[in-house]
N, C-alpha and C positions, 0 to 999 in steps of 0.2 A: 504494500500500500504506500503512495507516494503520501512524505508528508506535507500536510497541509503550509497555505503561505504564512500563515498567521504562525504557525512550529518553527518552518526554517528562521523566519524572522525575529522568534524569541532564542532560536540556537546559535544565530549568527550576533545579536547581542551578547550572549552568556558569554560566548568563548571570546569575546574580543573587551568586557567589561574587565577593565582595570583592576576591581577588587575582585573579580575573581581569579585572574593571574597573580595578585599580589599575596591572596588567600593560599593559591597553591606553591609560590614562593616561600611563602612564610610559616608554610605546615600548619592551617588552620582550616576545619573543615569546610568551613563558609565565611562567604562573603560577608555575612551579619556578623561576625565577629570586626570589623570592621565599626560599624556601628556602634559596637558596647563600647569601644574601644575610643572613639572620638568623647560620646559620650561622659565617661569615665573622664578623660581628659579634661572637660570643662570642668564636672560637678564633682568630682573625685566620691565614686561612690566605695572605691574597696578599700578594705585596711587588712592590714595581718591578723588572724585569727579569725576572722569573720565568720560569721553561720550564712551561706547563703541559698537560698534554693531558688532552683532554676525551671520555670514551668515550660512546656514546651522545648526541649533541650535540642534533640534531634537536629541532624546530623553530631551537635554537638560544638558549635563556634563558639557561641557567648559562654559551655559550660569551660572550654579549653581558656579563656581568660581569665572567668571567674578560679579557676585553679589557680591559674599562673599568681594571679592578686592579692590570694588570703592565705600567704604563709602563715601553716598550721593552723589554718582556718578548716571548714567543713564545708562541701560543698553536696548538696542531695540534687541529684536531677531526676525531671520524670517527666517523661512523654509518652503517647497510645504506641509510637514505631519503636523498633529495636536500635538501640544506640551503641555503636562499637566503644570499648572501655575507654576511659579517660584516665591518668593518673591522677588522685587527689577527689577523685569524682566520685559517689555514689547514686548508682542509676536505679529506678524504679521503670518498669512498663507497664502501663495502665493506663485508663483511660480517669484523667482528673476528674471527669463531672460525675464520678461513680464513687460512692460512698467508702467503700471497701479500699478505694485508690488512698483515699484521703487520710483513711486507718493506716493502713501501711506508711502514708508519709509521718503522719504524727510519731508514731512508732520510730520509723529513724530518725528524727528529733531526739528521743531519748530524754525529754523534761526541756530542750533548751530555748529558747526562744530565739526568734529567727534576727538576724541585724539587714539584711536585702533580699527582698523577691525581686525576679526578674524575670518578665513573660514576654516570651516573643510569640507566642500561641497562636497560630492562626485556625481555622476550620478546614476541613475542605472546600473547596470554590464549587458551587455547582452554575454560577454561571449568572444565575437570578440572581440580578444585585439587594435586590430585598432583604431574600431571602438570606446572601452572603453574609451582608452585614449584620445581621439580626444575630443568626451562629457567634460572630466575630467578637459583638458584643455583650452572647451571652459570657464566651468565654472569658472575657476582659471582668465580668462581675462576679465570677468565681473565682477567680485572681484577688480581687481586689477585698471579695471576703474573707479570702484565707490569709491577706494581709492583715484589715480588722482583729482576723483572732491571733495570729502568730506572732505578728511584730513586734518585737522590745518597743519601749516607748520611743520616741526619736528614732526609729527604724527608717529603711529608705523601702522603697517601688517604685518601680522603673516597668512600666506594661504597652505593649504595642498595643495602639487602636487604628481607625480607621474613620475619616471623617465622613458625618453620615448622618441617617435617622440613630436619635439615642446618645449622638456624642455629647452635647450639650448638659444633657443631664447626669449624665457618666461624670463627667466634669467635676460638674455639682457636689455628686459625690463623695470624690477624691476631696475637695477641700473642705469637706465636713472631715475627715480622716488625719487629714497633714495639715501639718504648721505653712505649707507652702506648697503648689503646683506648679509645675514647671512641664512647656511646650519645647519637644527639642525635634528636629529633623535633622539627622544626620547627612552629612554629603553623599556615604556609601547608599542612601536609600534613592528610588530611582522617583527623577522629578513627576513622570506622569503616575504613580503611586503614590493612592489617599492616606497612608500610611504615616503617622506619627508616634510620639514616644512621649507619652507624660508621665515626667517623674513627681513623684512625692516625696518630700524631706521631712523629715520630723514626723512620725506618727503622734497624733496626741494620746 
């Protein structure tokens, strides 16, 4: 089957995109590592010893930084896909919006409380943008609950959303939550991508 114009067109992007040569120069397995990474740079979200969990991990970019960052820190990752091992990483597969998934993360907590969540979580796309974004940001509020209950006080969040029906009030949210909100778009993120990054500082 030939593939389609709209495929070759996102193949012939991938392979010639900058962060993704520099991703595979620099041994990271995505391009979105990139991203945490600029990031990190303005707001300095890691420190050594950190607790961090990483929602949506897979392939594994932002969990291979968040390693690199919290010397003898902890880092738990967990996504539905299978994730090849990280050093430093503890991986969970499960589907987060599943009760049972949630057990098992608290459980590898072991009593601690979390210092950054960080959710690059997207859904699958089926195409209907409605219906996308609706997925996208339910995912973004299960994130942002399990910030609510996890986070040390002054904890950070850091969660991909998507601008759309529901962001506004997602918004809202967040700054009932944190001392402060923060709009960031990375340069690695691509300009025709509704895709942004609001952090939260301070949990209250």
């Amino acid at each position: 089957m030939k593939r389609s114009k709209t495929s070759r067109a996102w193949m012939h992007e991938h392979v010639t995109d900058p962060y993704v040569k520099r991703a595979k120069s620099e041994g990271y397995r995505s391009r979105a590592a990139f991203k945490l990474l600029e990031i990190d740079e303005k707001d300095r979200l890691f420190r050594n010893g950190m607790t961090v969990v990483d929602l949506g991990s897979t392939p594994g970019g932002w969990s291979q930084v968040a390693a690199e960052k919290v010397k003898g820190g902890k880092v738990i990752a967990l996504d539905i896909l299978p994730m090849e091992p990280i050093s430093g990483v503890d991986f969970i597969q499960g589907d987060f919006r599943e009760e049972e998934m949630l057990s098992l993360l608290e459980k590898s907590l072991d009593g601690r409380q979390v210092d950054l969540v960080i959710s690059d979580m997207a859904p699958n796309l089926s195409g209907v943008g409605t219906t996308d974004q609706a997925r996208s940001m339910h995912l973004a509020e299960l994130a942002l609950e399990f910030s609510r209950d996890h986070l040390k006080p002054g904890g950070f969040f850091l969660v991909k959303v998507f601008q759309g029906e529901g962001y506004e009030d997602y918004l809202k949210e967040m700054r009932a939550v944190f001392h402060k909100v923060l709009s960031r778009k990375p340069k690695a993120s691509r300009d025709r991508s509704s895709e942004v990054y609001l952090l939260g500082l301070g949990k209250n």
